[in-house]
N, C-alpha and C positions, 0 to 999 in steps of 0.2 A: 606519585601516581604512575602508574604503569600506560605502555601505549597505546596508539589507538588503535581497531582495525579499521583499513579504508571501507569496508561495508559491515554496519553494526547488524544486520538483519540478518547476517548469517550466524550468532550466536542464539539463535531462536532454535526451541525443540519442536517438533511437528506435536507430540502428544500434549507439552505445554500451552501450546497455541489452541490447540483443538479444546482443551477443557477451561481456558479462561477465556477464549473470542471467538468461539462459537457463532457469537451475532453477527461477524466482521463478515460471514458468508453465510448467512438463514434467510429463508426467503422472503421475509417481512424487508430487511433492508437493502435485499438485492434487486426487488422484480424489476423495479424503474430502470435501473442500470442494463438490467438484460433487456428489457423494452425498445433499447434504445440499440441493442445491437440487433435484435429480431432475429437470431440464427437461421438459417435455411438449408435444406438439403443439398449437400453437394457444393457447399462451401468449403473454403480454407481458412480457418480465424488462428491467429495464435494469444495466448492468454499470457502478457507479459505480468510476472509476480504470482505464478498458480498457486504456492502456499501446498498444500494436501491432496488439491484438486479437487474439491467439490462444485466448485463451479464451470472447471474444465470439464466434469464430466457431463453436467447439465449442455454446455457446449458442443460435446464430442457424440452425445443424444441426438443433437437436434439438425445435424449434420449429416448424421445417417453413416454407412458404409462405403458411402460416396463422396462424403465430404473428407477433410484431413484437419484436424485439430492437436496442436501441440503446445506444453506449456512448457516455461523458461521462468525459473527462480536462481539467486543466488546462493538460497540454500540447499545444500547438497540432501540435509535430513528430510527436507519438506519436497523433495525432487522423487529421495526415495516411498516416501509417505503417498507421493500422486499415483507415481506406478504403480505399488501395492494395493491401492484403492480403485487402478480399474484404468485410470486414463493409460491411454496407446502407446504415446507418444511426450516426451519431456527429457529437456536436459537442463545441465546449471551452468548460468551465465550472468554477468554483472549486466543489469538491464541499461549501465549507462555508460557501456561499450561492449554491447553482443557480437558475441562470438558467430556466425551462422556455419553451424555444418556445411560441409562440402559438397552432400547431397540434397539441398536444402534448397529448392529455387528461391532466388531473390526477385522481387516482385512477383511474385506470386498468390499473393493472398489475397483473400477480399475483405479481411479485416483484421486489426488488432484490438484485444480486451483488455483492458486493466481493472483491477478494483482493489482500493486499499490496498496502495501499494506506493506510488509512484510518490507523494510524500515523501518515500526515508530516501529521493532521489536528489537530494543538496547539492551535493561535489558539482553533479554535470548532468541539471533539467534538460540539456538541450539532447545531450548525447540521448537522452531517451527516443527523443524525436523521430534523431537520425535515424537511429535501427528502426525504429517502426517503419521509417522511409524506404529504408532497403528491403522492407518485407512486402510491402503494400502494392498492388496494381496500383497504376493511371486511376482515381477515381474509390479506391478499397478507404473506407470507414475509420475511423480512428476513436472507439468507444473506451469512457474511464470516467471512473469515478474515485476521487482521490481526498485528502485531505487538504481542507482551504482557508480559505483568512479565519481568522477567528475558529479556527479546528483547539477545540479542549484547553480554552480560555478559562483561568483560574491555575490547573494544576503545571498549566506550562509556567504561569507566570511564578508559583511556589516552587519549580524543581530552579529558574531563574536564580531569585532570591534565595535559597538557601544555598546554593555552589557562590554564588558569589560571595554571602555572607564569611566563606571561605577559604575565600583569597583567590578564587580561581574567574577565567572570563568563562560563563554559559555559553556566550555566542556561539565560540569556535565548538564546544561540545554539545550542543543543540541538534539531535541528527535530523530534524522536522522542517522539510520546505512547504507552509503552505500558501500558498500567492493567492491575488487576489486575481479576480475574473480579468480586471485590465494586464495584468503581468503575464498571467498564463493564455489568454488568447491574444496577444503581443508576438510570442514564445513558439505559439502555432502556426501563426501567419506567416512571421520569419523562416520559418522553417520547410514553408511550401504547403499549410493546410488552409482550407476555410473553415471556418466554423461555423456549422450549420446549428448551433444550439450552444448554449454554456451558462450555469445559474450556481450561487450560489445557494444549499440548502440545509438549515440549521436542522439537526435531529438530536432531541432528545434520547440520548444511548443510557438504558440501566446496567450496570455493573452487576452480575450477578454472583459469580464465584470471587471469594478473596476481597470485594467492594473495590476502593481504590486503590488499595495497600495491592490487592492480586495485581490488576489491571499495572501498576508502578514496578512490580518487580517481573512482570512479563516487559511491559515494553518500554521500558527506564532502565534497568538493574544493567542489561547488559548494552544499552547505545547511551543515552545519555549519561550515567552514573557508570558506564565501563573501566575508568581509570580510576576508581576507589577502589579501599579493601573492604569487604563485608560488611566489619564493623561503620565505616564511612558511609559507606552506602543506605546501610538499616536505620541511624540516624537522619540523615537525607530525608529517607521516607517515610519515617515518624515524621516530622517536621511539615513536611507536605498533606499527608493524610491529617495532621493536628487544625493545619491553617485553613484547609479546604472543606472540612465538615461542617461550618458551619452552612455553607453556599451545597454541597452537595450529598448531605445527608438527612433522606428527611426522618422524621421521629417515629418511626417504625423501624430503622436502621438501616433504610435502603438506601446505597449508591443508585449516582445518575454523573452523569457526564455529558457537555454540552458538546455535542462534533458539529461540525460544521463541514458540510462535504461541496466538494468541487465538481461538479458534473459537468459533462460534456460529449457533443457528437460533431468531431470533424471528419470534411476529406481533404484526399492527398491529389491537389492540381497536377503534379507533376514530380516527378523520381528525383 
């Protein structure tokens, strides 16, 4: 098995992402999450994990020409994907030790966004914090919606059991932190936020392009399965797509997948 990279999310393509997770940012499973940030004119939000920037730019909307909105991914292609789509302002940085420009005031902002995203953040939950911390006014928002206990129960537990059937330990290759509501408003507090809100919310997600075999080779092939050769791999996800249809396929041949999301609205007491 070849090595790992310290961030598996930047082997993602912006075109691949966009024709198999489409839902990951549609409005159906976003509105609650932006509800909760309420954007306003003349605000400063930054959008940690922008992806392509769809939802940066619904952000960079409602902000006006008054506002400043900017997004921060560690992928360089989905950095380039935002810009070309429209958003302003974007650069690329490991969200779990940002970089901040030089021109870039720190505490400055009245809020950070996340959505799907903060998940592939295992190595260092905390370091995400912090950068938010160094962005945040006295009192600026701390909005996310992320991946949580029981996030895609079933095929986590088949990609599990087959690597290790293997001879290999999953754990350490597992790129997926989902905590439970005790763990992660723990994590906020220590950190200098309150938490004004935080639930845990099961969604029924369809798979629609590829079913789970797409879904597994978007976002398995290259973070959790990264240190196989193709052939290792395509086995792997046979194995998994075999064991999980019967729980996730119903008999018209539609995938479904159980996410479980981690929502929440904190602030920041103090820098």
């Amino acid at each position: 098995m070849a090595s790992r990279n310290r961030s598996s999310t930047s082997d993602y393509s912006a075109s691949n992402y966009n024709q198999t997770a489409a839902f990951v940012y549609s409005a159906e499973y976003t509105a609650s999450i932006l509800s909760f940030l309420k954007p306003s004119v003349g605000e400063r939000i930054a959008d940690f994990g922008c992806g392509p920037g769809e939802l940066t730019l619904r952000i960079q909307e409602a902000v006006g020409m008054s506002g400043f909105t900017i997004g921060i991914d560690y992928n360089n292609d989905m950095i380039s994907r935002a810009l070309a789509n429209g958003v302003r302002h974007a650069y690329m940085s490991d969200l779990q030790n940002i970089q901040i420009p030089a021109d870039m005031l720190e505490n400055s902002f009245d809020a950070v966004f996340s959505n799907a995203v903060l998940h592939w953040c295992k190595q260092n939950p905390r370091g995400v914090l912090d950068g938010a911390k160094r962005l945040l006014k006295v009192g600026g928002r701390f909005v996310c919606e992320m991946g949580g206990f029981m996030n895609c129960i079933g095929v986590r537990i088949g990609l599990h059991r087959a690597v290790k059937r293997r001879g290999y330990e999953p754990d350490k290759m597992d790129p997926w932190y989902f905590p439970t509501i005790e763990e992660y408003q723990g994590l906020l507090e220590s950190a200098g936020f309150s938490v004004n809100t935080i639930s845990l919310v099961p969604r029924l997600t369809p798979l629609l392009d590829g079913g789970l075999r797409g879904w597994l080779q978007l976002f398995a092939r290259r973070t959790f399965l990264k240190g196989f050769s193709d052939q290792e791999a395509a086995a792997i996800i046979d194995e998994v797509v075999d064991m999980c249809e019967v729980d996730m396929k119903d008999k018209e041949g539609n995938w479904a997948l159980m996410y479980v999301r981690l929502r929440f609205l904190a602030t920041l007491d103090s820098p």
